[in-house]
Biopython code that builds the backbone (N, CA, C, O; Angstrom):
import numpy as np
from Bio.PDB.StructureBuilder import StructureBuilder

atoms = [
    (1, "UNK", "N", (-39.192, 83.088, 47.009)),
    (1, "UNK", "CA", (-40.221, 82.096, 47.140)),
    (1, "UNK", "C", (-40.671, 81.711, 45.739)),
    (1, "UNK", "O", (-40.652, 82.602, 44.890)),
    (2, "UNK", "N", (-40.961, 80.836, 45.492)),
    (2, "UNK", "CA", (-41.248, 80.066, 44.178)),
    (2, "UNK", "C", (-41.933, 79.088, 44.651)),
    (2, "UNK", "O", (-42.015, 78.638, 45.794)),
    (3, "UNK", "N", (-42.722, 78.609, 43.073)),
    (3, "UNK", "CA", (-43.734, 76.776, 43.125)),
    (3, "UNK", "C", (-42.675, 75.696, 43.287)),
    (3, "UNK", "O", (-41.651, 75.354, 42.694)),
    (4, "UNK", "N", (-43.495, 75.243, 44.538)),
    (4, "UNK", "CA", (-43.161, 73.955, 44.731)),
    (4, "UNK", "C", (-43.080, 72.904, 43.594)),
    (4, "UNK", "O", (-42.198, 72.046, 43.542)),
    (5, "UNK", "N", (-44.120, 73.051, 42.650)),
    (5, "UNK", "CA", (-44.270, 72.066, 41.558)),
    (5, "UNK", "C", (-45.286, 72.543, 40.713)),
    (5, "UNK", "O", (-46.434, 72.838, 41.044)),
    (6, "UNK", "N", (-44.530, 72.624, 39.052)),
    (6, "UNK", "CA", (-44.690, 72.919, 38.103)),
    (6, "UNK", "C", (-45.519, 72.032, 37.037)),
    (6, "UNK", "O", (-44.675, 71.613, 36.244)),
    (7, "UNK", "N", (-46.438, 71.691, 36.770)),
    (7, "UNK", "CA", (-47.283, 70.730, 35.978)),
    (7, "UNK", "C", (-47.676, 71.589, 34.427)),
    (7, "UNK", "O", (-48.441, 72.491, 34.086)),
    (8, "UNK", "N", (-46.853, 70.877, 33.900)),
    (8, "UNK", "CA", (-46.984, 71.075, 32.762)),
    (8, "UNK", "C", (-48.910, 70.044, 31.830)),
    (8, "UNK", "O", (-49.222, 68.964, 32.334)),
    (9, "UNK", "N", (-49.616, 70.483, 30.904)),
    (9, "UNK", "CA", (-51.051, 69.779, 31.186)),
    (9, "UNK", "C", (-50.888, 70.075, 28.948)),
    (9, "UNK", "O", (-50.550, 71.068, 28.305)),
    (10, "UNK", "N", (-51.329, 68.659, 28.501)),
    (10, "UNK", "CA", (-51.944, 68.716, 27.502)),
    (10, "UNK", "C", (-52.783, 68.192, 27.025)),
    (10, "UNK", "O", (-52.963, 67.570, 28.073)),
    (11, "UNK", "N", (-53.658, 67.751, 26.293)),
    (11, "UNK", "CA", (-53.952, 67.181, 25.714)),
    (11, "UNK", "C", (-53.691, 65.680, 24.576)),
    (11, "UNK", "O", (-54.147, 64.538, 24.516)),
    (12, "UNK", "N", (-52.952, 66.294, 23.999)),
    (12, "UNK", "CA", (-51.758, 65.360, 22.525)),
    (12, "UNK", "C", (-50.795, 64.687, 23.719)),
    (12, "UNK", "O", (-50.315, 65.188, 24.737)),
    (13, "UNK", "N", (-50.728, 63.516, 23.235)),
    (13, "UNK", "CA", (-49.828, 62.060, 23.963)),
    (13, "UNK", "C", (-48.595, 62.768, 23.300)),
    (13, "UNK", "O", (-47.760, 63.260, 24.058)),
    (14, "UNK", "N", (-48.411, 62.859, 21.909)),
    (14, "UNK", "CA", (-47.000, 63.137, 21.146)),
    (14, "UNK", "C", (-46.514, 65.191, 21.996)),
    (14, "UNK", "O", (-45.503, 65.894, 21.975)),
    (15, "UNK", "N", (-47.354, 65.280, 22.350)),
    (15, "UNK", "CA", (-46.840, 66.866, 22.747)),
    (15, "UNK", "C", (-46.416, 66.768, 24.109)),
    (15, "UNK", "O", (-45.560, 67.419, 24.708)),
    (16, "UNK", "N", (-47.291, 65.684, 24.564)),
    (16, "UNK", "CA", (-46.802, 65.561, 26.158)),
    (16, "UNK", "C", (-45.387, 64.796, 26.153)),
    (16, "UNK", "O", (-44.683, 64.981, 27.146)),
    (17, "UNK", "N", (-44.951, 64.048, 25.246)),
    (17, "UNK", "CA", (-43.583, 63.239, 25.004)),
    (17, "UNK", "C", (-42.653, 64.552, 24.743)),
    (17, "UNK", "O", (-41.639, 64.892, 25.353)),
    (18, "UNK", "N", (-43.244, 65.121, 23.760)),
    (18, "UNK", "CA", (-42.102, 66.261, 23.482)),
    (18, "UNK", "C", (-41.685, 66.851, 24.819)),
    (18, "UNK", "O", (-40.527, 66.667, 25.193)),
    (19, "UNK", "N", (-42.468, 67.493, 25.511)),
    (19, "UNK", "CA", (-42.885, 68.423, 26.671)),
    (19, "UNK", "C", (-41.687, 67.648, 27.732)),
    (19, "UNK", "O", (-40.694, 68.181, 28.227)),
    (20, "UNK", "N", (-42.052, 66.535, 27.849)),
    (20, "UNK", "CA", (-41.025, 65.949, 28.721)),
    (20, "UNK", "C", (-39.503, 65.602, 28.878)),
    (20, "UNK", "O", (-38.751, 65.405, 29.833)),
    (21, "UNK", "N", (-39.337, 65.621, 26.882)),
    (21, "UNK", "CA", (-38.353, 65.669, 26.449)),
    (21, "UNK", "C", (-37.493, 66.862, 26.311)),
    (21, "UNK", "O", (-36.348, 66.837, 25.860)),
    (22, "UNK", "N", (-38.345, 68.281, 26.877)),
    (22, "UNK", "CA", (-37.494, 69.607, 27.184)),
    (22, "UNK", "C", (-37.293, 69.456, 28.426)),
    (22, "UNK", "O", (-36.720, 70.399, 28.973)),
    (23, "UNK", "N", (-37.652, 68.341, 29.236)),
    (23, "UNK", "CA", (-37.113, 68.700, 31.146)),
    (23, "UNK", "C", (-38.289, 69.005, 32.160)),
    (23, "UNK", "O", (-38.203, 69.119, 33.383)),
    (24, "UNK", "N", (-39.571, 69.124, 31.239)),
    (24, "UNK", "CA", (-40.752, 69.774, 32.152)),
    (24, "UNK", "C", (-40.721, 68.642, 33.633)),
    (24, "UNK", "O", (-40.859, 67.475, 33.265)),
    (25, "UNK", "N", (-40.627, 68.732, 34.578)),
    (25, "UNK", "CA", (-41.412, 67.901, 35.761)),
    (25, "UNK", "C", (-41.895, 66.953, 35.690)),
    (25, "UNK", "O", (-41.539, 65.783, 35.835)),
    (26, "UNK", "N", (-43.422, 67.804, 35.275)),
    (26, "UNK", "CA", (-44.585, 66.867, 35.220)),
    (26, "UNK", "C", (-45.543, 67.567, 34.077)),
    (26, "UNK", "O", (-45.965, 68.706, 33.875)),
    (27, "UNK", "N", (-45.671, 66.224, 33.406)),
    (27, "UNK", "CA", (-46.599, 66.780, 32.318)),
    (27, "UNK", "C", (-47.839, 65.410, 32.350)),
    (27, "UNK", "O", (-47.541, 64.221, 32.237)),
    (28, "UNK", "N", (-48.861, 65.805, 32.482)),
    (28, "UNK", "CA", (-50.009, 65.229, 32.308)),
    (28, "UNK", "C", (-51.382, 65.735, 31.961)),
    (28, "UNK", "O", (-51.826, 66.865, 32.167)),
    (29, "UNK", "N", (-52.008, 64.651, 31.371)),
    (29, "UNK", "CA", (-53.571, 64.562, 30.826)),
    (29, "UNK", "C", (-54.216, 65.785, 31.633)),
    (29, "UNK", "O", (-53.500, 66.025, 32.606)),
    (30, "UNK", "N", (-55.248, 66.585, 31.571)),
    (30, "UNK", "CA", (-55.939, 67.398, 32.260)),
    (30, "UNK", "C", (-56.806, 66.842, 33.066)),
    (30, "UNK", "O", (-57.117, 67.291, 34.169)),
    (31, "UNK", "N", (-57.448, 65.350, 32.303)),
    (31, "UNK", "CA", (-58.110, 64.657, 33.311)),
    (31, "UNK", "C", (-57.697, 64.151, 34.577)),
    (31, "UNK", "O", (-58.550, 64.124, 35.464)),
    (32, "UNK", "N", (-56.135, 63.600, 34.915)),
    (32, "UNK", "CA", (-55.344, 63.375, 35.965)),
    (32, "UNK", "C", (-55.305, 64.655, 36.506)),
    (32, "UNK", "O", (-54.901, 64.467, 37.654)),
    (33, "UNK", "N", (-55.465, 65.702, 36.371)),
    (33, "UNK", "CA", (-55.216, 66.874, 37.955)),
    (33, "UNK", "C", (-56.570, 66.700, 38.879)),
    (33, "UNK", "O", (-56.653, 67.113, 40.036)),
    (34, "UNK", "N", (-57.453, 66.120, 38.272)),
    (34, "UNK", "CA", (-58.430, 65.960, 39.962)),
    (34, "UNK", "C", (-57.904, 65.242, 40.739)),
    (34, "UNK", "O", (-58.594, 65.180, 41.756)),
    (35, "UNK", "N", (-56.584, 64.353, 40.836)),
    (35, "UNK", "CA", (-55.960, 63.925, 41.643)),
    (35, "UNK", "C", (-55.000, 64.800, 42.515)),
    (35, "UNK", "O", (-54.302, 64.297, 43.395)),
    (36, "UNK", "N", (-55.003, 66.423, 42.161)),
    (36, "UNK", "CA", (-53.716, 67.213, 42.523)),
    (36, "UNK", "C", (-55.005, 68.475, 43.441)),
    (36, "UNK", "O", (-56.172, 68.852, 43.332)),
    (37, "UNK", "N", (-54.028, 68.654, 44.142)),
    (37, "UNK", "CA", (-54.674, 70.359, 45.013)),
    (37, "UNK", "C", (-53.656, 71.505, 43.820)),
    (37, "UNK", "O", (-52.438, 71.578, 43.657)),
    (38, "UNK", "N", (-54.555, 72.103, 43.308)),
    (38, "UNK", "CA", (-53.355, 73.113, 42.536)),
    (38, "UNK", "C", (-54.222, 75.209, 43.166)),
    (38, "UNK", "O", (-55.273, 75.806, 43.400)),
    (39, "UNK", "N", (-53.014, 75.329, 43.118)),
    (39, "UNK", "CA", (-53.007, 76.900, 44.135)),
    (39, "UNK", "C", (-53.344, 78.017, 43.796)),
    (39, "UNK", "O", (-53.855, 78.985, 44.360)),
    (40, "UNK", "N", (-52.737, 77.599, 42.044)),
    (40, "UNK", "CA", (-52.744, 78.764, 40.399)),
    (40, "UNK", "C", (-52.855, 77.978, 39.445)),
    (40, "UNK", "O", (-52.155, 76.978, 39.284)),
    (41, "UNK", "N", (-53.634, 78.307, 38.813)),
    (41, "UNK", "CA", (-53.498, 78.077, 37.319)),
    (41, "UNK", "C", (-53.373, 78.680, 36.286)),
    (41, "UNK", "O", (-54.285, 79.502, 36.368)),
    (42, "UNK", "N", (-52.692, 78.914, 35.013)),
    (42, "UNK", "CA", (-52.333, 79.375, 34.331)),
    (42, "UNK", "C", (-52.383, 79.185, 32.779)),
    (42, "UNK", "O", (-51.553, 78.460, 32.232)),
    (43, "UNK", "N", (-53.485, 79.920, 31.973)),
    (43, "UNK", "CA", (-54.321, 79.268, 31.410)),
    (43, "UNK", "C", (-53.820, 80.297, 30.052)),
    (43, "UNK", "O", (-54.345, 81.400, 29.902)),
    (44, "UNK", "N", (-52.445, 79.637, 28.837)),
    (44, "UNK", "CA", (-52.375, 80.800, 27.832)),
    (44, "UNK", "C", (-52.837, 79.830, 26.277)),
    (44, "UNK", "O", (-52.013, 79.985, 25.376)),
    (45, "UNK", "N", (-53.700, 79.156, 26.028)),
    (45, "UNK", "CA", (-54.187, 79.349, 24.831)),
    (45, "UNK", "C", (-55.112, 79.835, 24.371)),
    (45, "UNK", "O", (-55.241, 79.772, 23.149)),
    (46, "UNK", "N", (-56.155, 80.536, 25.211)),
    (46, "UNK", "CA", (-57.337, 81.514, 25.527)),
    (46, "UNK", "C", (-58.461, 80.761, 24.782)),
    (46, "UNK", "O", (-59.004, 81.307, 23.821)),
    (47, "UNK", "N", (-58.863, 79.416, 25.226)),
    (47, "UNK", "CA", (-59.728, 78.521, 25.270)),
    (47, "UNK", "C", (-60.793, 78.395, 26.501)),
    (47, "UNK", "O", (-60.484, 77.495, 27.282)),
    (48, "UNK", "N", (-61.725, 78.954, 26.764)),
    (48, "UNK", "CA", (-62.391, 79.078, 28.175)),
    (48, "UNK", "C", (-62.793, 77.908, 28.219)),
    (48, "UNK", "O", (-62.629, 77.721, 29.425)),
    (49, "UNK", "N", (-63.225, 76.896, 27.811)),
    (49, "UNK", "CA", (-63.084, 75.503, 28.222)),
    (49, "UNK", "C", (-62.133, 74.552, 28.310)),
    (49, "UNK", "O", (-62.153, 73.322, 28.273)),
    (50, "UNK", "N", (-60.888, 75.770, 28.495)),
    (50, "UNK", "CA", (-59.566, 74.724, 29.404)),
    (50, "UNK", "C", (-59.654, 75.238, 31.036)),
    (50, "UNK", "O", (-59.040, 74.742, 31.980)),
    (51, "UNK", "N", (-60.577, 76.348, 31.070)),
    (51, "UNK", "CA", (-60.766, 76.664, 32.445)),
    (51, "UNK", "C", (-61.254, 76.571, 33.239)),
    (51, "UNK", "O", (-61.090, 77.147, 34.314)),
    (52, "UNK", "N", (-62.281, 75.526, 32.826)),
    (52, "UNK", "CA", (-63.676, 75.065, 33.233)),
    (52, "UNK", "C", (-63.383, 73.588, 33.834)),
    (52, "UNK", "O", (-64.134, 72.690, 33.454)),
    (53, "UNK", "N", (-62.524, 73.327, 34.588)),
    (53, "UNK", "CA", (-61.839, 72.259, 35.162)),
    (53, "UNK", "C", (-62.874, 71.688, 36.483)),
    (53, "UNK", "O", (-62.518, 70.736, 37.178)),
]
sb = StructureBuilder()
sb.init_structure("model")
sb.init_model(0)
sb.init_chain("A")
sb.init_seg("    ")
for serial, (resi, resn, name, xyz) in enumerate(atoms, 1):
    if name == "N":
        sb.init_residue(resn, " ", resi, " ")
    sb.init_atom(name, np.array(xyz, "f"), 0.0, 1.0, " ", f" {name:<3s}", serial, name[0])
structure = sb.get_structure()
């Protein structure tokens, strides 16, 4: 069993180009996931106001 769908989330326009340019899915703005139901999140630059969504 595995995720259905993998969302890759940044900030930087040029990091999200890169990001996409390794194959990620989906990579978008953090502000676009209030459009998504998400199940887990997974939070590694240890910024507590990336968690505060």
């Amino acid at each position: 069993m595995g995720a259905a769908r993998v969302i890759g989330m940044d900030i930087n326009e040029e990091r999200m180009e890169w990001e996409r340019s390794l194959g990620f899915g989906e990579v978008m703005h953090p502000d676009e996931l209030a459009q998504h139901q998400v199940h887990l999140g997974y939070e590694c630059v240890g910024a507590a106001a990336a968690l505060q969504i």
